[in-house]
TORTORGU-787244 format. One record per residue (C-alpha): residue in three letters; y, x, z. Coordinates in steps of 0.2 Angstrom, whole numbers, plus 5000, padded with zeros to 4 digits. Layout:
<pts>
ALAYXZ
...
</pts>
This chain:
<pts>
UNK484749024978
UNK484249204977
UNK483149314964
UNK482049404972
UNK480949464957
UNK481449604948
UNK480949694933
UNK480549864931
UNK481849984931
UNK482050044916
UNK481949844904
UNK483149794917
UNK484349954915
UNK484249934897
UNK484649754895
UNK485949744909
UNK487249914901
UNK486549844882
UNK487449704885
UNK488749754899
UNK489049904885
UNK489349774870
UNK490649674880
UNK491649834882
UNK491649884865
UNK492249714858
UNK493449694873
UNK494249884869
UNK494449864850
UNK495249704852
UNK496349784861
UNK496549954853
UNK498049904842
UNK499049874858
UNK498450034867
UNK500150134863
UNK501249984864
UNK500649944882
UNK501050124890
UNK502550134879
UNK503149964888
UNK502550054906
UNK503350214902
UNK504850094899
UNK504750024915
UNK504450204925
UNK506250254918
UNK506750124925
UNK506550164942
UNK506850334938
UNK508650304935
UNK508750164949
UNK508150304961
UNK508850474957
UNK507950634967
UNK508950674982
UNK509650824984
UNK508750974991
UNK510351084995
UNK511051045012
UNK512751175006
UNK512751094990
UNK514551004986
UNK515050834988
UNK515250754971
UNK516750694967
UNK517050514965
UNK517450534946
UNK515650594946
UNK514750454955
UNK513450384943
UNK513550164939
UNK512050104949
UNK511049964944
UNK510849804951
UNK509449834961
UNK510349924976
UNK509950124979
UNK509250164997
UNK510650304998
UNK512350234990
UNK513050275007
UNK513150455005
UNK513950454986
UNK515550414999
UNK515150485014
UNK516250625022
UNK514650725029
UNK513850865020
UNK512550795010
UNK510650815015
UNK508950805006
UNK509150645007
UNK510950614997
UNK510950594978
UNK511250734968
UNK512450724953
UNK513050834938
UNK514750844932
UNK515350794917
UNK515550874903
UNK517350874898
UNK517550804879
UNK519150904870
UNK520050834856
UNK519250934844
UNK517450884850
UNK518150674849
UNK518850694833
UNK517050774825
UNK516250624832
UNK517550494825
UNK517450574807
UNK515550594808
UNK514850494795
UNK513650374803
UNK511950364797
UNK511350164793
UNK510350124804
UNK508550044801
UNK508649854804
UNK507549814820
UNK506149704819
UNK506749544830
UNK505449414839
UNK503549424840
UNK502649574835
UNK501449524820
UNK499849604822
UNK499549574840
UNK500149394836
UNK499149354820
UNK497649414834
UNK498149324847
UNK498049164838
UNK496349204827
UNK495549244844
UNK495849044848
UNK495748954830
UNK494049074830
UNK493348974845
UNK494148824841
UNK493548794825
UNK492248934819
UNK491248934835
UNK490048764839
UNK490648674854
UNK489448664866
UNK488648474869
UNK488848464887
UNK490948514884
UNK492248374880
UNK493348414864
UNK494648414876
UNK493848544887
UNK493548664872
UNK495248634863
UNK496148694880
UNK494748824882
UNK495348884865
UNK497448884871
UNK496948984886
UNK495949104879
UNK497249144864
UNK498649174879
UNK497449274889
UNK497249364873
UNK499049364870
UNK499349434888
UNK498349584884
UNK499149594866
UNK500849604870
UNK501649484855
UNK502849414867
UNK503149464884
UNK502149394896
UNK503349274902
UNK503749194882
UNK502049204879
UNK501349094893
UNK502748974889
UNK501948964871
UNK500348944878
UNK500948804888
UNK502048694874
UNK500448714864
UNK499348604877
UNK500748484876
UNK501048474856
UNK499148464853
UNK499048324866
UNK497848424877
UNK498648404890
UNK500148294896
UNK502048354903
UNK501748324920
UNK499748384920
UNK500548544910
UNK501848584924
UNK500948524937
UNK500648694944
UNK502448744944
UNK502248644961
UNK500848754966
UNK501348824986
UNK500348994983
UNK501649014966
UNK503248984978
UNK502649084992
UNK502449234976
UNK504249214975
UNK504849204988
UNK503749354993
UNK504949474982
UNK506649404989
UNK505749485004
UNK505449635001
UNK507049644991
UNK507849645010
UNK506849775015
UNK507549875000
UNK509249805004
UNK509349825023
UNK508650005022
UNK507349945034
UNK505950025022
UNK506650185024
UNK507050205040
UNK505150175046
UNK504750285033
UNK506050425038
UNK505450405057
UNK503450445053
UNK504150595041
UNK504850655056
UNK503250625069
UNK501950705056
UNK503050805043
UNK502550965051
UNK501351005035
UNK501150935020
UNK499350845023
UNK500250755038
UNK501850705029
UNK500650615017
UNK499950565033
UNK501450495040
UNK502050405022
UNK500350325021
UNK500350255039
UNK502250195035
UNK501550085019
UNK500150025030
UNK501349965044
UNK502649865033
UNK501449805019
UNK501149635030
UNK502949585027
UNK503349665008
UNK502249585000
UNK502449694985
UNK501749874979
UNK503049914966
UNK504549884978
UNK503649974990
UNK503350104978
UNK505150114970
UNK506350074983
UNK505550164999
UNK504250284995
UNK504750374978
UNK506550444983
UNK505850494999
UNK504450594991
UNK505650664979
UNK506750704992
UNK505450815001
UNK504850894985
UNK506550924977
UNK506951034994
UNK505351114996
UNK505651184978
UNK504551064971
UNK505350974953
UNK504850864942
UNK504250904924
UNK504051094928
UNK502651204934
UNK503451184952
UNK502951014953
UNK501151034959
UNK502151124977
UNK502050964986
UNK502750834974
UNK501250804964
UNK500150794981
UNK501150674986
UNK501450574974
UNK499650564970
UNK499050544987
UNK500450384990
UNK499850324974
UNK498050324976
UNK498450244995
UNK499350094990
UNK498049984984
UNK497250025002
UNK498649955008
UNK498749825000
UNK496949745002
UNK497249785019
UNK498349615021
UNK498449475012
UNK500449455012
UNK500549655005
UNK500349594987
UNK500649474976
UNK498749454969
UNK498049424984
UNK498849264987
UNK498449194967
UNK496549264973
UNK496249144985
UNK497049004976
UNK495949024961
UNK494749014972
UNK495148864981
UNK495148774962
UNK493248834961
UNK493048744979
UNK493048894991
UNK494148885004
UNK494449015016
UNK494848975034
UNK496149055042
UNK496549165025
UNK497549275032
UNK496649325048
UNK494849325037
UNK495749445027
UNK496249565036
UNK494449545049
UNK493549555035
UNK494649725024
UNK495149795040
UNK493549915044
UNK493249995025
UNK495349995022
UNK495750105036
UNK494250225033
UNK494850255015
UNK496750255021
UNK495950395034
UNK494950505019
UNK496050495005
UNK497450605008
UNK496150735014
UNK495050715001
UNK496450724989
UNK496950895000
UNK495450974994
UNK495150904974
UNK496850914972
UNK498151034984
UNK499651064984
UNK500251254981
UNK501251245000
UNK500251185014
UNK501451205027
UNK503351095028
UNK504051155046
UNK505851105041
UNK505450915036
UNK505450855055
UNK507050905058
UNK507750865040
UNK507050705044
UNK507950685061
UNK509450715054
UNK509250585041
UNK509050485054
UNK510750535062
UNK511550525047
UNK510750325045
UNK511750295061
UNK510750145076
UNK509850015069
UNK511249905060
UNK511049705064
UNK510249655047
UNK508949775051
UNK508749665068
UNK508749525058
UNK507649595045
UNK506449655059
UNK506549495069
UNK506149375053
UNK504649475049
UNK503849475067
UNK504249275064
UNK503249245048
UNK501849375049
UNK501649295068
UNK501749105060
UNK500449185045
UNK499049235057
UNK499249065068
UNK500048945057
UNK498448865053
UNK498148815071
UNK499948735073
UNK500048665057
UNK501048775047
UNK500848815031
UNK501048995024
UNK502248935008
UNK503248825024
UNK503449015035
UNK504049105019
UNK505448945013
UNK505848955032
UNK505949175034
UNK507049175017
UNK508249035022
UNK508549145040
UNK509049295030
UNK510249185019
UNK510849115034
UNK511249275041
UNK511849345028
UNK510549465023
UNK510249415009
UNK511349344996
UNK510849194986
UNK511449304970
UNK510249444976
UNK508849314973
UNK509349264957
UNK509549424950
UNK507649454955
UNK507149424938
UNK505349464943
UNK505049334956
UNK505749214941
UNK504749264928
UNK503249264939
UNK503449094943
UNK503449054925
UNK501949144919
UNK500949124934
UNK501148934934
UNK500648904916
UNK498949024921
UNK498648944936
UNK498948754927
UNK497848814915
UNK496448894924
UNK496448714937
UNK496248604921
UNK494748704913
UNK493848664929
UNK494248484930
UNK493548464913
UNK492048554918
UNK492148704908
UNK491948824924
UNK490548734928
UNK489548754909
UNK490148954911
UNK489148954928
UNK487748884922
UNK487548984907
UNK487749144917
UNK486549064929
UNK485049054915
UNK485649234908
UNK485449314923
UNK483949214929
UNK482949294912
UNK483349444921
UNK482549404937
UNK484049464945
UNK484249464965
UNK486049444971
UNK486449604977
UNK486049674961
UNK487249534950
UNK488649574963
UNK488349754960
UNK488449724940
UNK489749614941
UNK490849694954
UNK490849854943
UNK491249774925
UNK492849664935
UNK493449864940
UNK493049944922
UNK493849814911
UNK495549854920
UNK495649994910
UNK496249864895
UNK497449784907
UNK499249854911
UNK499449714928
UNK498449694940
UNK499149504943
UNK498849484923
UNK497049534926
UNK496549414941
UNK497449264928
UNK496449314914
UNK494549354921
UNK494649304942
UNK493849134942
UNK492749174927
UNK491949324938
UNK491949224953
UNK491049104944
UNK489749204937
UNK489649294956
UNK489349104961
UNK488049074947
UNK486949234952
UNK486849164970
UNK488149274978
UNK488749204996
UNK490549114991
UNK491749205003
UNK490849375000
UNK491149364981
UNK492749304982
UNK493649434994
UNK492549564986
UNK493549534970
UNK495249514978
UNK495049694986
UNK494349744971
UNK496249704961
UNK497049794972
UNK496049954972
UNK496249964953
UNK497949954953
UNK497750154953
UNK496650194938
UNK497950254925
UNK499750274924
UNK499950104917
UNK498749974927
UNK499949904939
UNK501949914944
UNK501850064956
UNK500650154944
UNK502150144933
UNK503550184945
UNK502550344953
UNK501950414935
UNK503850404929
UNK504350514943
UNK503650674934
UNK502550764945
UNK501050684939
UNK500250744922
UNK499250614911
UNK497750714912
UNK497650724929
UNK498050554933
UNK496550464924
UNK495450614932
UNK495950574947
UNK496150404946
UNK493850404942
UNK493650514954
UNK494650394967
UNK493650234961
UNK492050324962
UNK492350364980
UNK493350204986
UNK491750114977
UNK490750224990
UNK491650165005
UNK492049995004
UNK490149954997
UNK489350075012
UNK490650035025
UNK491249865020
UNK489449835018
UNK488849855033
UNK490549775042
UNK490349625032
UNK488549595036
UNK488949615054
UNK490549465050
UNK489049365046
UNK489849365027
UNK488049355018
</pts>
């Protein structure tokens, strides 16, 4: 049904950002107590991959470190542990590391005889404020707040659970993984749900093909397939530095279909290669020469990536968990991965096309021109050696399940079946190791914590309260006289602006995706518009601030980004990729035939 009466401008503007401008305010001092703990926890995570991806070295006649100086790495394998033992001169590309600093005898005995301070006992478990709110956001609704007649006690008691763990995911008294498991054991001790409804979702095909997403893309890392495509469009378009960002973009774009994750792409391809470049182009991190090249180019991959990764639905994680919240509100998308891809393809290349440039103007580098990169790049190159077999592999697997995603509908295949069947060929093979996917403690706690919110979310609408949400949304906007195009409008934008409280994008689309798509379906929105119009949405937010996703984190940490800039730039970048993909996508999506 659409609403084709409108108000006049000015009741209408009012009404709409009175109460848009209320939500916002309850929603930010909820979660103002949490503000510092959240980008204390993502600054946490960007040192991370700080240390897991050291800057290359930018001097070609520099020494080769000894092996007494070869710093521990982590688990997560470097791109370049090859050259800490390599015989070849290292390259912009090799690690770099300092000696040590010899410790004397008198220097070892001061610090044996200095008298230790005691130190403060830490505070162990659950952090208290954000737990006392967390729960008193769900006893609030339980018990303080009338139940609706046309809800079941049962519908408002899990209503409450959820909305104490979304609440709890924002909140931080837990991480996310502890607090969902909370969230869950309290369905079950209350009797709101039984054990096998509770963990029904742990079944759920789109949560396993989430996980085994990340074991692939830890081969990319592994293999050093990532880089090597990267490495070989540095070296077709490196001759300046708008076309190395250029050539990194184009890169992603290319190998998102089978990474399906931002942050790996972001950490263990993308970041050590931009630091390479900057580091020899006398660009460093946390010093005025940063804004060289290194801040370009860390900005301009940054703001690219969620480009990229609405571009396919297999190049992130929150894509796949879109669609199936959406298939619990009964949309079901044929063919998802082709109608994806039709559907983001025109207004994602059009942005991927503009951004760099646009950032080459609003935000350039102080050197415009990188003649040596190419031939750096070539050498690399050399230095990587042919195309190793478990890059064949790797290649060869991926051409397999991207192939069996676009046409596994038509044979009978299912998505989660290619992934199950991709991941045992590279055990198989050897390419991976079943330790190497045990030790990917992200896939694992993802499955945890996406499960419970998945469980959760399917439940609420089998007892109808998605349905009681749409209606009320319904008679609110119907006071309004709103049309359509004006609710997706409203909508679209709060689903984009409330991401300013979250610190994961995959946390968000949990926490508010099939409420919005709900309240899109209550103002009259065609279903599959709505839908993948919030899905794209996720991803393009992912570049806000330096903490609202896992690659904001990883790029942030690298140092060549200050805060200021990043939130200026981050607007700036929403303001315009809100331009293209409503006047571009616009258009392309009424010629698809999508409303």
């Amino acid at each position: 049904m659409e609403y084709c009466i409108t108000l006049p401008a000015n009741r209408f503007t009012f009404s709409i950002c009175h109460h848009i401008t209320h939500l916002l305010i309850i929603f930010f001092f909820l979660t103002l107590p949490t503000i510092q703990t959240t980008i204390s926890a993502t600054m946490e995570a960007s040192a991370l991959f700080s240390t897991s991806f050291r800057p290359p070295s930018l001097h070609l006649r520099s020494r080769l470190p000894s092996k007494s100086h070869i710093p521990k790495t982590p688990n997560f394998p470097p791109l370049t542990l090859k050259p800490y033992i390599s015989t070849k001169p290292p390259n912009i590309f090799t690690l770099q590391s300092k000696p040590l600093k010899p410790i004397s005898a008198s220097s070892t005995t001061a610090i044996i005889t200095e008298p230790q301070q005691p130190s403060k006992p830490q505070i162990q478990g659950a952090k208290l404020i954000p737990l006392i709110l967390s729960i008193s956001i769900g006893v609030i609704l339980r018990f303080a707040v009338p139940k609706p007649i046309e809800v079941t006690p049962q519908a408002w008691q899990l209503l409450s659970i959820f909305v104490s763990t979304i609440a709890g995911l924002v909140l931080s008294p837990l991480p996310v993984g502890a607090w969902a498991l909370l969230g869950l054991t309290t369905t079950i001790v209350t009797k709101t749900l039984t054990f096998t409804t509770a963990f029904s979702a742990f079944t759920n095909e789109v949560i396993w093909l989430i996980v085994i997403s990340f074991f692939f893309a830890r081969g990319f890392v592994k293999t050093g397939l990532g880089d090597r495509i990267a490495t070989y469009f540095v070296k077709w378009l490196g001759k300046s530095t708008l076309g190395l960002s250029y050539g990194l973009t184009l890169s992603e774009a290319l190998i998102a279909p089978a990474m399906p994750s931002t942050t790996a792409r972001a950490g263990g391809v993308f970041l050590p290669i931009i630091k390479s470049l900057a580091v020899s182009a006398g660009s460093m991190p946390n010093d005025p020469s940063a804004k060289k090249i290194g801040a370009y180019l860390v900005q301009s991959q940054f703001q690219c990536a969620g480009n990229s990764s609405a571009l396919f639905l297999t190049a992130a994680a929150q894509n796949l968990l879109c669609l199936k919240l959406a298939e619990e509100l009964g949309l079901v998308i044929a063919s998802p991965w082709v109608s994806w891809f039709k559907a983001a393809s025109l207004p994602a290349f059009v942005s991927l096309l503009l951004t760099p440039f646009i950032l080459y103007k609003i935000y350039p580098p102080e050197t415009k021109d990188t003649p040596d990169a190419p031939a750096v790049a070539a050498k690399r190159l050399l230095d990587m050696g042919p195309v190793t077999t478990n890059e064949w592999v790797m290649i060869a697997t991926m051409i397999l399940a991207v192939s069996l995603w676009v046409f596994g509908d038509a044979i009978g295949i299912p998505s989660v079946v290619t992934a199950m069947l991709g991941l045992s060929i590279l055990l198989l093979l050897g390419v991976l190791e079943w330790d190497d996917c045990l030790s990917e403690k992200s896939a694992w706690d993802t499955l945890a914590w996406f499960a419970v919110l998945v469980g959760m979310a399917g439940q609420l609408t089998n007892l109808g309260i998605v349905t009681w949400m749409s209606n009320c949304v319904a008679k609110f906007l119907q006071s309004f006289s709103l049309s359509w195009p004006a609710a997706f409008g409203v909508l679209q934008g709060a689903y984009f602006l409330i991401h300013y409280m979250f610190a994961s994008q995959t946390g968000h689309v949990g926490a508010l995706y099939s409420a919005f798509l709900a309240m899109h379906l209550a103002a009259g929105v065609p279903g599959v518009l709505a839908a993948l119009a919030l899905a794209y949405n996720t991803n393009l937010f992912g570049a806000q601030t330096h903490y609202s996703s896992g690659q904001a984190a990883v790029y942030f940490g690298a140092g060549y980004v200050e805060l200021p800039d990043v939130f200026r730039i981050g607007f700036i970048m929403a303001c315009i990729n809100a331009v293209i993909w409503t006047v571009v996508g616009g258009a392309w999506w009424k010629f698809l035939g999508l409303y």
